[in-house]
Backbone as a chain_set.jsonl record, in Angstrom:
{"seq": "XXXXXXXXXXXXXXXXXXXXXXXXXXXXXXXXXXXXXXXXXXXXXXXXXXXXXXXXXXXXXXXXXXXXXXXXXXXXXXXXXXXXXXXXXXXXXXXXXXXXXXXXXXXXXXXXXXXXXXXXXXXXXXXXXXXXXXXXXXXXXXXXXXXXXXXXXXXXXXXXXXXXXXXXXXXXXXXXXXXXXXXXXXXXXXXXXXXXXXXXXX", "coords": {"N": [[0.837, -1.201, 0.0], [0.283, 2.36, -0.676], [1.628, 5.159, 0.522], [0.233, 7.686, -0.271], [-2.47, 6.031, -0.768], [-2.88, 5.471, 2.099], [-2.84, 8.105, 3.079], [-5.758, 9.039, 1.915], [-7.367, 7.078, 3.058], [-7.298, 7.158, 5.783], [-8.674, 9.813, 6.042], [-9.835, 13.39, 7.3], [-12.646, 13.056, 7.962], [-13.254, 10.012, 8.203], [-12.42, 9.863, 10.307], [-13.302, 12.038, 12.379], [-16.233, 11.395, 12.687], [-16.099, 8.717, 13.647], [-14.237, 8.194, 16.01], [-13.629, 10.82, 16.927], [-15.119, 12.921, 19.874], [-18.465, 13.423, 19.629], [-19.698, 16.435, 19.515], [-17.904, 17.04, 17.238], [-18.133, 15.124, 15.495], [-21.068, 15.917, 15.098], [-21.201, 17.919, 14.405], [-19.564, 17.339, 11.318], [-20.995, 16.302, 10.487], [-23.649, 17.708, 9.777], [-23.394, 20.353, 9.246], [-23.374, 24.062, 7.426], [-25.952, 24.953, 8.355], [-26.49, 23.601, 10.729], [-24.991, 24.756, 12.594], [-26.044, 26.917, 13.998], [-27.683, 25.383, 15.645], [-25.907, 23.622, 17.092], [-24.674, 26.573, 18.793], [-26.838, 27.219, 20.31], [-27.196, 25.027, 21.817], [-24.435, 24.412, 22.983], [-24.766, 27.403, 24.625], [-26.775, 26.946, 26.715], [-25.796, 25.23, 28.119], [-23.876, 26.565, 29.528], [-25.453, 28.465, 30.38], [-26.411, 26.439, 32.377], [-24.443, 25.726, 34.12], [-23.673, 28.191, 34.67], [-25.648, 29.144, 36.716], [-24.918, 27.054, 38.285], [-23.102, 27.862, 39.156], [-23.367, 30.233, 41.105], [-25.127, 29.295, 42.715], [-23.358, 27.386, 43.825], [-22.032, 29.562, 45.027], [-23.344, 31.128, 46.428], [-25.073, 32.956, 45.865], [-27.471, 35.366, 45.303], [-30.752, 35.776, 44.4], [-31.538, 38.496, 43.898], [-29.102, 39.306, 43.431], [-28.346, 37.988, 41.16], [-30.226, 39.07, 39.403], [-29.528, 41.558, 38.994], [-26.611, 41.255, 38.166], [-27.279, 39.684, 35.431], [-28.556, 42.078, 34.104], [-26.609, 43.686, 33.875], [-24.402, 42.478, 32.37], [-26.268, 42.41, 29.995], [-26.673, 45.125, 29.301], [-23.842, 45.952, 28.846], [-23.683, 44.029, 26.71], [-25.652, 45.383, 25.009], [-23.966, 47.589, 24.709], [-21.739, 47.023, 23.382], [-22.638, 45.967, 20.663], [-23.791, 48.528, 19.587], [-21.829, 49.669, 19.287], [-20.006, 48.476, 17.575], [-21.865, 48.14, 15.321], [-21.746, 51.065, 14.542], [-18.751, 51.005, 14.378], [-19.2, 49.428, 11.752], [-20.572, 51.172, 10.111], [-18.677, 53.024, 9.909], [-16.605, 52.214, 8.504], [-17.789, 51.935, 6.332], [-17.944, 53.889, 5.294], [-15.424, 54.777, 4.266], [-14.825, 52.892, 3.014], [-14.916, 51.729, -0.42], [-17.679, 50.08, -2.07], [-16.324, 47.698, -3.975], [-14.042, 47.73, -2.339], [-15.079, 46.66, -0.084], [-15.791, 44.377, -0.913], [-13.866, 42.882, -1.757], [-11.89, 42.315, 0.28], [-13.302, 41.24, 1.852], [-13.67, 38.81, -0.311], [-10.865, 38.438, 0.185], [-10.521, 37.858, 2.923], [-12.198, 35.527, 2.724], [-10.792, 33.727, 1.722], [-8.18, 33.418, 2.627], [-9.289, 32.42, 5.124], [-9.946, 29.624, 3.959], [-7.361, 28.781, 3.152], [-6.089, 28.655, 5.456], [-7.358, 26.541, 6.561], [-7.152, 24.899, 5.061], [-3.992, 24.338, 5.514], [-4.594, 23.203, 7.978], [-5.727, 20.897, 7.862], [-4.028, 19.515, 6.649], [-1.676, 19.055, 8.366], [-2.711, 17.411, 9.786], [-3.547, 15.423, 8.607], [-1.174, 14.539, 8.062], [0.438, 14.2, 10.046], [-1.52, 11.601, 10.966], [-1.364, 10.148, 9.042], [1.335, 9.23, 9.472], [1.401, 8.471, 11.79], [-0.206, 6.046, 11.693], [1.529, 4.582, 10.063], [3.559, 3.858, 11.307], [1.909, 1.724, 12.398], [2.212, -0.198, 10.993], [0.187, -1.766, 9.627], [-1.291, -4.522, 8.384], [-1.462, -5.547, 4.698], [-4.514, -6.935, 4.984], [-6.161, -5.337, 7.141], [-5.301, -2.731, 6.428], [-7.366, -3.034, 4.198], [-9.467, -3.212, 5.155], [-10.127, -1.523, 6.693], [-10.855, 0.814, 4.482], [-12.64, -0.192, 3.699], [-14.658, 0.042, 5.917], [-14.207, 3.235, 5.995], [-15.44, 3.897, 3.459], [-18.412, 3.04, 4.245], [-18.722, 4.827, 6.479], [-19.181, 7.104, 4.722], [-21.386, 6.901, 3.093], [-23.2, 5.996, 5.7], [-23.391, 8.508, 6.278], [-24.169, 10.35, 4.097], [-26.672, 9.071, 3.767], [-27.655, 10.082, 6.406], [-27.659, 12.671, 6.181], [-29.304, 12.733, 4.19], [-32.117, 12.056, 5.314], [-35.392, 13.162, 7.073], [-35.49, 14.236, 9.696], [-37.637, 15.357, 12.937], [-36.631, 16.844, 14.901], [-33.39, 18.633, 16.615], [-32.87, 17.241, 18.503], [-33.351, 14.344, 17.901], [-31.912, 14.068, 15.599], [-29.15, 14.538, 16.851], [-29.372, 11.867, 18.458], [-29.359, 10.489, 16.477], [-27.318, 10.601, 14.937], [-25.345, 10.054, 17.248], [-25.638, 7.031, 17.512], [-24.422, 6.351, 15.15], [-22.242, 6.939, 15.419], [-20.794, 5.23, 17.41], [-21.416, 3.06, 16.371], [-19.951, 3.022, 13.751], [-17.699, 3.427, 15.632], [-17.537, 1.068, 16.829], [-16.819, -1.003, 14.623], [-14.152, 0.026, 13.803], [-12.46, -0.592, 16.162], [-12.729, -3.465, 16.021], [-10.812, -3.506, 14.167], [-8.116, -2.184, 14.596], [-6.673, -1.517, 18.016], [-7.488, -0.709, 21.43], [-5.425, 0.9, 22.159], [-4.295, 1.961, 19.63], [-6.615, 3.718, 19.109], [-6.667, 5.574, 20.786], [-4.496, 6.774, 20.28], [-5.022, 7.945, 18.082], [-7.593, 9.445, 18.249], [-6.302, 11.228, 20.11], [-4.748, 13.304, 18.442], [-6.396, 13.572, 16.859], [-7.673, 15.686, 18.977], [-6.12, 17.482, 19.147], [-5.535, 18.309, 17.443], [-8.065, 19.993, 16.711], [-8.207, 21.881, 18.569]], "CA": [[0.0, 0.0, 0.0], [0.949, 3.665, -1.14], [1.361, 6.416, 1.335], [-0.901, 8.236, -0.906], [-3.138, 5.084, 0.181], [-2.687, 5.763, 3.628], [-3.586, 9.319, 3.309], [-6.766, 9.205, 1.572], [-8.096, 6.193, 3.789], [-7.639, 8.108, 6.743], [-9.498, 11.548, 6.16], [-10.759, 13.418, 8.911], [-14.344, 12.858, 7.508], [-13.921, 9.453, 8.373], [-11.61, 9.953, 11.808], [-14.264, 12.644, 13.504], [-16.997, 10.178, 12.767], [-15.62, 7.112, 14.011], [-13.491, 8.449, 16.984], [-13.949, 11.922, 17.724], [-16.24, 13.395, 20.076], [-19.851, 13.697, 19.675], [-19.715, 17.649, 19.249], [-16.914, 16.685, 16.418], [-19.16, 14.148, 14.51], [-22.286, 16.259, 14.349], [-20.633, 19.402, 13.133], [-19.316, 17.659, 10.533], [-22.493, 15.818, 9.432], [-24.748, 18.787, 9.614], [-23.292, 21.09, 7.816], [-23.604, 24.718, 8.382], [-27.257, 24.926, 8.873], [-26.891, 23.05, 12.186], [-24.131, 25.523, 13.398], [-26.748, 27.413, 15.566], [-28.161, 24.539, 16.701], [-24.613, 24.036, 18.432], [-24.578, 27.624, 19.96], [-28.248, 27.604, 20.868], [-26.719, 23.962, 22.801], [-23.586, 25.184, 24.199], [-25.434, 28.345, 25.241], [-27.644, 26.434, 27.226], [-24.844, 24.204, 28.884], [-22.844, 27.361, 29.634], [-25.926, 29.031, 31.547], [-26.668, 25.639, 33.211], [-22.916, 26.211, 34.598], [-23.618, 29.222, 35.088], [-26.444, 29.015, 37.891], [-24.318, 26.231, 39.183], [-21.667, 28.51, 40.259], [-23.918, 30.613, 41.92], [-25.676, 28.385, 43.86], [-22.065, 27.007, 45.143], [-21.108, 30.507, 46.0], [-24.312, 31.566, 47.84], [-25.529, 33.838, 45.104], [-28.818, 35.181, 45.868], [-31.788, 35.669, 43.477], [-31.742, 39.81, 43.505], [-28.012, 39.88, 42.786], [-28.274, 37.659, 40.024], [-30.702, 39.935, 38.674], [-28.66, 42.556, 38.624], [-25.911, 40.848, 37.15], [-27.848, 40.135, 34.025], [-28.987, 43.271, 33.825], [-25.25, 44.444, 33.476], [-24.385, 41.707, 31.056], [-27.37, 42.872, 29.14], [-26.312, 46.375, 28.919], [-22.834, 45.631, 28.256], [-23.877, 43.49, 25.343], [-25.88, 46.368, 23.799], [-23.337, 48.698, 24.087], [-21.047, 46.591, 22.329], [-24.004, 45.997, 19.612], [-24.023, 49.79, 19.462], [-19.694, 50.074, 19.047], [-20.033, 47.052, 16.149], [-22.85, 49.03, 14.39], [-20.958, 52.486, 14.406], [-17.911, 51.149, 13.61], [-19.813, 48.86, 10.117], [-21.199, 52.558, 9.082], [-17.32, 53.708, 9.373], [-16.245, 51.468, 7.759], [-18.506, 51.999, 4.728], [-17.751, 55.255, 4.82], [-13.859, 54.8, 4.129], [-14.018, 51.329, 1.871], [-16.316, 51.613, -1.233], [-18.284, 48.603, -2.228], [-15.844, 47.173, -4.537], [-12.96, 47.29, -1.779], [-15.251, 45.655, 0.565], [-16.373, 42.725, -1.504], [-12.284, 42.593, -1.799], [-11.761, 42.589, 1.57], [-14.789, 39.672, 1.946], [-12.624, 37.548, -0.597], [-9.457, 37.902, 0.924], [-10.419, 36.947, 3.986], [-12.329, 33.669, 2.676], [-9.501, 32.868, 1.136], [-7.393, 32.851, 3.935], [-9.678, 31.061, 6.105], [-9.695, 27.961, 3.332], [-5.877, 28.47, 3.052], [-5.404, 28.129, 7.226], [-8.286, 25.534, 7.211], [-6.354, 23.432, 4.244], [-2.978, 23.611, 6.015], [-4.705, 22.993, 9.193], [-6.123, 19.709, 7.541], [-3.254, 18.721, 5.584], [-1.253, 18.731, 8.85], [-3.406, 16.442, 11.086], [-3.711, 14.077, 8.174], [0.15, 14.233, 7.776], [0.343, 13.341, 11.178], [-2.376, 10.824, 11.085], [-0.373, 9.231, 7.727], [2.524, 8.936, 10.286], [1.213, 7.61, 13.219], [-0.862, 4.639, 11.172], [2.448, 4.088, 8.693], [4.102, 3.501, 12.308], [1.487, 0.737, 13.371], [2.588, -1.289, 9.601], [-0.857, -2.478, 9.557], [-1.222, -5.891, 7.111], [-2.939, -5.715, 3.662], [-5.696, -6.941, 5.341], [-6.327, -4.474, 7.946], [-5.7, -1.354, 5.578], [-8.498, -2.791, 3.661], [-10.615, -3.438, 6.651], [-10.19, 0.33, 6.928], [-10.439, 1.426, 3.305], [-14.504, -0.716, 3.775], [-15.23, 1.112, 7.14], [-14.336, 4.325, 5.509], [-16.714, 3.806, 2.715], [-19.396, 2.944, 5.186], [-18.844, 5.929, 6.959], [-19.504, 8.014, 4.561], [-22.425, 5.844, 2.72], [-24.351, 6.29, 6.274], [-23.387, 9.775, 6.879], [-24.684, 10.96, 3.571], [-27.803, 9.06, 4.602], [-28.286, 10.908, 7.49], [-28.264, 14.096, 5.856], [-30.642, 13.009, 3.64], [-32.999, 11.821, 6.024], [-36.303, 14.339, 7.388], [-35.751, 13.983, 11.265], [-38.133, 16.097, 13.356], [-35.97, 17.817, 16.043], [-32.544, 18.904, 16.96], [-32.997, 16.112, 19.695], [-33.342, 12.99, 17.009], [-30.458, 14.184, 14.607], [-28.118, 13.849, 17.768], [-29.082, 10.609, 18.817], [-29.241, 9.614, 15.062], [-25.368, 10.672, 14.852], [-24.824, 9.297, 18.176], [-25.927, 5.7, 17.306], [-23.72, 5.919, 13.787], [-20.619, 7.139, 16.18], [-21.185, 3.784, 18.13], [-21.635, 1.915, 15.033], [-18.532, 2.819, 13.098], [-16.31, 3.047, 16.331], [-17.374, -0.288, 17.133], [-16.086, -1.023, 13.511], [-12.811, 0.563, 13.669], [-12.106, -1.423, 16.921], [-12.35, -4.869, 15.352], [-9.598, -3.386, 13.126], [-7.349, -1.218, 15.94], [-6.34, -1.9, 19.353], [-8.234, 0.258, 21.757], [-4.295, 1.897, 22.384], [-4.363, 2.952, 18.28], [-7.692, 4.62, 18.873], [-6.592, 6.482, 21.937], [-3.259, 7.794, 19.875], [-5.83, 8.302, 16.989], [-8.351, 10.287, 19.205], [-5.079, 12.567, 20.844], [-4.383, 13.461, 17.44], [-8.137, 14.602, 16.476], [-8.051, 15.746, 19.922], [-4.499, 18.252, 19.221], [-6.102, 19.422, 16.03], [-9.408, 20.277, 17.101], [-8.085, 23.326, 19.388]], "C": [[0.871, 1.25, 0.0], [0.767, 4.835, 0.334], [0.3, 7.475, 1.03], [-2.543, 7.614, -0.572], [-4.216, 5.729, 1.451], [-3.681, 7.27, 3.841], [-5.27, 9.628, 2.994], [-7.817, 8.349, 2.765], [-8.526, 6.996, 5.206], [-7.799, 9.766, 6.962], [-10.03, 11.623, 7.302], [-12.173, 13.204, 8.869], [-14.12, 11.618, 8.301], [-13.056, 8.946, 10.366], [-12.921, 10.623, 12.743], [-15.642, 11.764, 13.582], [-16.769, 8.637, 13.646], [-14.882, 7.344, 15.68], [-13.636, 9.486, 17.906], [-14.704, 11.936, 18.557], [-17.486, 13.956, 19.819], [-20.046, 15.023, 18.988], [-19.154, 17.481, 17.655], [-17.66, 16.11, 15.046], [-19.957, 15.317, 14.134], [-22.221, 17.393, 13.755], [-20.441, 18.983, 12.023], [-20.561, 17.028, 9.589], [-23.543, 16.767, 8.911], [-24.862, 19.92, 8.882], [-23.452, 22.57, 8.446], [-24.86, 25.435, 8.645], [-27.288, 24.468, 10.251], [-25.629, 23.848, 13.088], [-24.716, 26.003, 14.524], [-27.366, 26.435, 16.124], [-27.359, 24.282, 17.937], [-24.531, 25.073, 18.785], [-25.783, 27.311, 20.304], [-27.683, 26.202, 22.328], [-25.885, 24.404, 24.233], [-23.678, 26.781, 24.918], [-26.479, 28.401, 26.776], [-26.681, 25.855, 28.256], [-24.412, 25.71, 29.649], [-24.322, 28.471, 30.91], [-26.223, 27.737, 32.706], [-25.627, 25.886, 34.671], [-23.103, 27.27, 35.174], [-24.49, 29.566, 36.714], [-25.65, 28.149, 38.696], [-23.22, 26.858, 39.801], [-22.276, 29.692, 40.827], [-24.616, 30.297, 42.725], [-24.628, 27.925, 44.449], [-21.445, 28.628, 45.516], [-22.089, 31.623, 46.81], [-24.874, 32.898, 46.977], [-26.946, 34.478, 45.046], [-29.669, 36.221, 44.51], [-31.818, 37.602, 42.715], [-30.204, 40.192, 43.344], [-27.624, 39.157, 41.335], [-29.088, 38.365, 38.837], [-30.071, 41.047, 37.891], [-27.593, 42.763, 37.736], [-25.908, 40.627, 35.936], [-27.999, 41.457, 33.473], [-27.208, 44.168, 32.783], [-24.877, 43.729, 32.228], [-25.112, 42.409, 29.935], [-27.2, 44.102, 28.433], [-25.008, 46.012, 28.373], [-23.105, 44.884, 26.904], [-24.92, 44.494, 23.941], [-25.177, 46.964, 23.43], [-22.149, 48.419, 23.356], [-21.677, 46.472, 20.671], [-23.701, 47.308, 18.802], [-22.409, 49.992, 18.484], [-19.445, 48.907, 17.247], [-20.655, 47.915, 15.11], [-22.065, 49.957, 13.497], [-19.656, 52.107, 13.759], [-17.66, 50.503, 11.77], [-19.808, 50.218, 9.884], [-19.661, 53.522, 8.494], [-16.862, 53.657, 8.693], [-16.629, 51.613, 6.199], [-18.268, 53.002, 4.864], [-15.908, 55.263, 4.221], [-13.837, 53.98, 3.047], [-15.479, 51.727, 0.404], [-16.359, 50.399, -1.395], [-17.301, 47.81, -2.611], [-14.83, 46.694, -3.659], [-13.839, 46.225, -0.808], [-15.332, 44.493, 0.022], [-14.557, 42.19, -1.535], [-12.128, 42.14, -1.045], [-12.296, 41.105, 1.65], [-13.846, 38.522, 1.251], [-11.582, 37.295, -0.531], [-9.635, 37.211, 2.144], [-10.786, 35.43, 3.716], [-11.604, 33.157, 2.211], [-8.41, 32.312, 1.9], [-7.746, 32.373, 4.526], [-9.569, 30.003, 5.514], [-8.605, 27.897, 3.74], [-5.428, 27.809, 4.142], [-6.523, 26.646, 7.241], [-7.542, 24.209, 6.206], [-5.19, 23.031, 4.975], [-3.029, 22.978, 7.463], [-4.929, 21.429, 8.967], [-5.057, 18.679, 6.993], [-1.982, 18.743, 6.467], [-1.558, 17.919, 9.95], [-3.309, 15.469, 9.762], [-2.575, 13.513, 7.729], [0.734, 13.498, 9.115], [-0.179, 12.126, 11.325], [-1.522, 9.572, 10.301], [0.898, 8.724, 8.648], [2.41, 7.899, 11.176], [0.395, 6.069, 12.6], [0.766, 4.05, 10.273], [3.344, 3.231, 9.89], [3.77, 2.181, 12.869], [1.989, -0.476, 12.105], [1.489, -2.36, 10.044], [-0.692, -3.301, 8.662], [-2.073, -5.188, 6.311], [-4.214, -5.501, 4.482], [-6.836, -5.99, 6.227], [-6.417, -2.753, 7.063], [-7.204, -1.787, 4.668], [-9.548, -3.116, 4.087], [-11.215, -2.017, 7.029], [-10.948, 1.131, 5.651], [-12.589, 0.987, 3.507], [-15.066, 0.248, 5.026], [-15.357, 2.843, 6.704], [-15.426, 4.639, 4.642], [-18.097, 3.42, 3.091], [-19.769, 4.206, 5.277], [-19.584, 6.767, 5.862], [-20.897, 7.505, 3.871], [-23.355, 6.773, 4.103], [-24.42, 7.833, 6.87], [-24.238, 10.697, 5.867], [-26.433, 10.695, 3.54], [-28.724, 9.507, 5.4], [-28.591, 12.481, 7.3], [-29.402, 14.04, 4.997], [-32.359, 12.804, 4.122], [-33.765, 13.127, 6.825], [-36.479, 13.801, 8.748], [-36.708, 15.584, 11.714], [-37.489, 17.079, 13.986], [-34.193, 17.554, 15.813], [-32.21, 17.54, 17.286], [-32.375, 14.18, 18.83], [-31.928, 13.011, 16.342], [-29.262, 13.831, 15.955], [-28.547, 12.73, 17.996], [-29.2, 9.823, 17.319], [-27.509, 9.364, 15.195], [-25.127, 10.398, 15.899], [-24.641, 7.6, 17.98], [-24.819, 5.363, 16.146], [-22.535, 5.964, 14.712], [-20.034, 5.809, 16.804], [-20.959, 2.811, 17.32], [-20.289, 1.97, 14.597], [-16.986, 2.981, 14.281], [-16.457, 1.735, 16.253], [-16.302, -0.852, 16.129], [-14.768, -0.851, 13.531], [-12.354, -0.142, 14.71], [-12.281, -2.952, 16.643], [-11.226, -4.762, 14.507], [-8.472, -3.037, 14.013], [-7.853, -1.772, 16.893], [-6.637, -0.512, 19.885], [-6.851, 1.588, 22.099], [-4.612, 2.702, 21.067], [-5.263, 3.99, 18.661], [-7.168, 5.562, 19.789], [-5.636, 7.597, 20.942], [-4.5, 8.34, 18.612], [-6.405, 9.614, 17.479], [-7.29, 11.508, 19.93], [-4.997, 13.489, 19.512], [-5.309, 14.788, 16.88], [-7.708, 15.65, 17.566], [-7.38, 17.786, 19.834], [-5.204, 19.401, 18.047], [-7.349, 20.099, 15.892], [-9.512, 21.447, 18.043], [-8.361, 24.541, 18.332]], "O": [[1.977, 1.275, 0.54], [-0.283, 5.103, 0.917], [-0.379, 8.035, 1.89], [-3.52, 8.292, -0.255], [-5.36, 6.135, 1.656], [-4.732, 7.47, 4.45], [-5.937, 10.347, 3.738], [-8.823, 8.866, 3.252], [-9.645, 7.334, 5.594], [-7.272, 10.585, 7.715], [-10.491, 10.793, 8.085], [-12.803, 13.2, 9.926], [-14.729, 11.742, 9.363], [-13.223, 8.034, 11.175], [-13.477, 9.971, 13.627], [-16.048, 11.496, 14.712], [-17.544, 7.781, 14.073], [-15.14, 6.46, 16.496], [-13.74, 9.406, 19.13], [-15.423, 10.941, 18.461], [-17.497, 15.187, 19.8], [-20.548, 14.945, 17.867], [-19.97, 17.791, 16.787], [-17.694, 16.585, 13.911], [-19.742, 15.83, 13.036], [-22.919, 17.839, 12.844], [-20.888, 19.744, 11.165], [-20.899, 17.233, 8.423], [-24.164, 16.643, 7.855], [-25.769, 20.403, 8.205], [-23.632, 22.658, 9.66], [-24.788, 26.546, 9.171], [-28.147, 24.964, 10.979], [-25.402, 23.469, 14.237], [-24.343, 25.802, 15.679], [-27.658, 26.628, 17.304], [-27.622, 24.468, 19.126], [-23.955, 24.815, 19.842], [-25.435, 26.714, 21.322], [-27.79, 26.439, 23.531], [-26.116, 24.604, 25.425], [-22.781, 27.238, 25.627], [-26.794, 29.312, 27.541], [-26.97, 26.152, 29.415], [-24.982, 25.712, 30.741], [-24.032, 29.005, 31.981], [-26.256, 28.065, 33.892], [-25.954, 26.132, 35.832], [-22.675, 27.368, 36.324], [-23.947, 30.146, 37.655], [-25.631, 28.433, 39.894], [-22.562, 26.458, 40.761], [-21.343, 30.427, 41.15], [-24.82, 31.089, 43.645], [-24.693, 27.936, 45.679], [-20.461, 28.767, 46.243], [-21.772, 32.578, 47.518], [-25.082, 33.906, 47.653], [-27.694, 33.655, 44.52], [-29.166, 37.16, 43.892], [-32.023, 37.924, 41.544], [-29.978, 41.382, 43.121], [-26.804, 39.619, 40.542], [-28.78, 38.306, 37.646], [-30.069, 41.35, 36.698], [-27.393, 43.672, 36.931], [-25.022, 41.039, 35.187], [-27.521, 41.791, 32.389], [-26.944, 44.779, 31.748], [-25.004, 44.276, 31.132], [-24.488, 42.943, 29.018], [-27.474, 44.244, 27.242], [-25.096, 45.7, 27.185], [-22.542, 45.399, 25.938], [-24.955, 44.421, 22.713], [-25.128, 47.251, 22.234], [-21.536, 49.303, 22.758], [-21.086, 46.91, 19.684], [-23.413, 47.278, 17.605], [-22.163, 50.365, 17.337], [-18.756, 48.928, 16.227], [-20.021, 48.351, 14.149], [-21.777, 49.85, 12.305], [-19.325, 52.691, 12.727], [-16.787, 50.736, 10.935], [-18.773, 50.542, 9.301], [-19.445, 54.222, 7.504], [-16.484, 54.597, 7.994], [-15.937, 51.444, 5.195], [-18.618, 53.339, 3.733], [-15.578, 56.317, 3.677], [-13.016, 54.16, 2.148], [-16.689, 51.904, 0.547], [-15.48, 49.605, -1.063], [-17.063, 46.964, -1.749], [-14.476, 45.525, -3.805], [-13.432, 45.067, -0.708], [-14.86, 43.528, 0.624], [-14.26, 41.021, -1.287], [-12.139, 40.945, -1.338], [-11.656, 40.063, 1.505], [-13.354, 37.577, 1.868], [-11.077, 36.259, -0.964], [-9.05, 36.167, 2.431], [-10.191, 34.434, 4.127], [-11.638, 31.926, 2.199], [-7.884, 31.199, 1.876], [-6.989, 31.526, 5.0], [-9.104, 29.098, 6.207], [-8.405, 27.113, 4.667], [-4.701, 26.816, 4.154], [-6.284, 25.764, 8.065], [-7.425, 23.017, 6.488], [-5.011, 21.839, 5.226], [-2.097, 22.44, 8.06], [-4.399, 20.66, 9.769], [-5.149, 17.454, 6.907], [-0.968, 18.513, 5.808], [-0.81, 17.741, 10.912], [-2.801, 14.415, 10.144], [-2.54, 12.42, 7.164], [1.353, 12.434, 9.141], [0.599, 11.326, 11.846], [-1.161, 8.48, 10.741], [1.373, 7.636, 8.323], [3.028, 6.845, 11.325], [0.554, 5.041, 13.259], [0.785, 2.862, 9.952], [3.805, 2.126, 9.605], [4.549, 1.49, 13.526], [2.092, -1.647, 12.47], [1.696, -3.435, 10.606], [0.181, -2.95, 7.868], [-3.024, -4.485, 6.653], [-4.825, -4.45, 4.678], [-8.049, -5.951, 6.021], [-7.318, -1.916, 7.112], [-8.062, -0.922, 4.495], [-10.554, -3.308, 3.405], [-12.291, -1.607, 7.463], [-11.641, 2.103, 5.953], [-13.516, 1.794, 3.433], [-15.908, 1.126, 4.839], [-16.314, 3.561, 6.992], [-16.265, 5.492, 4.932], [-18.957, 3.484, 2.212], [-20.657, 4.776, 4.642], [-20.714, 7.132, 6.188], [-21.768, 8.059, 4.541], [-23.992, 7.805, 3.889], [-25.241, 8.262, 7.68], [-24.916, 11.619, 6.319], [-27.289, 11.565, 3.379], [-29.954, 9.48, 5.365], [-29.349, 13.243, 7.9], [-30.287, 14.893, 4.931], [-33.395, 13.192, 3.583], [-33.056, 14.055, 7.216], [-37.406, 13.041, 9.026], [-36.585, 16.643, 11.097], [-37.746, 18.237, 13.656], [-33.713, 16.655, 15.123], [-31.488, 16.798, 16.62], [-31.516, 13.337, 19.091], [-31.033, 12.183, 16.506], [-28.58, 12.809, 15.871], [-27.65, 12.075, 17.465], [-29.109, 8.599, 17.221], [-26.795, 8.391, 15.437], [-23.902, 10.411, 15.778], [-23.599, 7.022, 18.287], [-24.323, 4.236, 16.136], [-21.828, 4.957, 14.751], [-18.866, 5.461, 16.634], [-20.332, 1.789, 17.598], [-19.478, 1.119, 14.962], [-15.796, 2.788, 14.029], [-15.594, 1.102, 15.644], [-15.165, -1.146, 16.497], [-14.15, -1.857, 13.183], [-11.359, -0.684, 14.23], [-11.656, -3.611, 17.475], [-10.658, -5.778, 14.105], [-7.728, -4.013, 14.106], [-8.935, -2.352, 16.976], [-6.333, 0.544, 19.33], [-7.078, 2.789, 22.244], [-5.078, 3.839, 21.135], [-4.854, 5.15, 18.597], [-7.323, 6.692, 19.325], [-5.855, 8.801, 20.814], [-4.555, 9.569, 18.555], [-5.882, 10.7, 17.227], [-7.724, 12.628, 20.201], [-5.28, 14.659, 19.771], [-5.198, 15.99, 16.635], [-7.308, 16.684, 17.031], [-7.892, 18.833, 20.23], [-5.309, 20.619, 17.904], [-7.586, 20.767, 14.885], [-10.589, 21.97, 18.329], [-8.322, 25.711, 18.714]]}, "num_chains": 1, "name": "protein.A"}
């Protein structure tokens, strides 16, 4: 088998699926329609947290009020400072520079998001070339991969009702194709596998 092989087999498509964390998976299944679903989530987690550290520090009902309140203001008057400084902005750039502007930056985010990709899967190519898996096993992998993506494009095409379902849909596949990948890998591989995701995912 070709290093070239190697590389293609293990994409992160079919690494965050199979290994990653949960969060990891359903970002990449969903696409970015389900982006706010994840803030509206970790928004939710993050006030849960949030009451919980006022109840351990004796926080009482009319100072938490208050505290919002400030939050609240503070977040308009940032609102306000964002606004004012868009209208500046258009006042200095004409249209043409902005739309410039607009495709330099997306360009640079692909650029950092390709070399960001094309150094986890250089890594990834490393750390599997290291385990000198058999024939058999790379193409144990090479079938699981093609699974993966088989039931992932599935799942997007599928009309689930809620938020709620689509996670435990992509929970159940995560389950499914780790299981998979552990009849192939030793639960050590997956761990170094999973560090890996884990490193590149900051």
């Amino acid at each position: 088998m070709t290093r070239s092989f190697t590389r293609t087999l293990l994409a992160p498509a079919l690494l965050a699926v199979a290994i990653a964390p949960l969060a990891l998976s359903a970002s990449a299944a969903s696409g970015e329609g389900k982006k706010q679903d994840w803030s509206e989530e970790h928004h939710q987690q993050y006030e849960q947290r949030r009451q919980a550290l006022f109840e351990r520090a004796g926080i009482d009902e009319e100072t938490r009020k208050a505290l919002q309140e400030a939050r609240s203001e503070h977040r308009e008057a940032v609102r306000e400072l964002r606004e004012e400084h868009r209208q500046r902005v258009e006042e200095i750039l004409g249209e043409e520079q902005r739309e410039a502007l607009k495709m330099a930056r997306q360009a640079m985010h692909e650029e950092q998001r390709a070399e960001h990709q094309e150094a986890m899967q250089q890594r990834l190519t490393e750390l599997v070339d290291s385990w000198k898996l058999s024939d058999e096993k790379r193409e144990a992998l090479r079938e699981v991969r093609e699974e993966v993506y088989a039931d992932m494009q599935a799942l997007r095409e599928r009309d689930l009702d809620s938020r709620q379902q689509r996670h435990e849909a992509m929970r159940e596949l995560r389950e499914e194709h780790h299981e998979a990948l552990s009849e192939i890998l030793s639960d050590a591989q997956i761990e170094e596998m999973r560090a890996v995701m884990s490193h590149h995912a900051r």
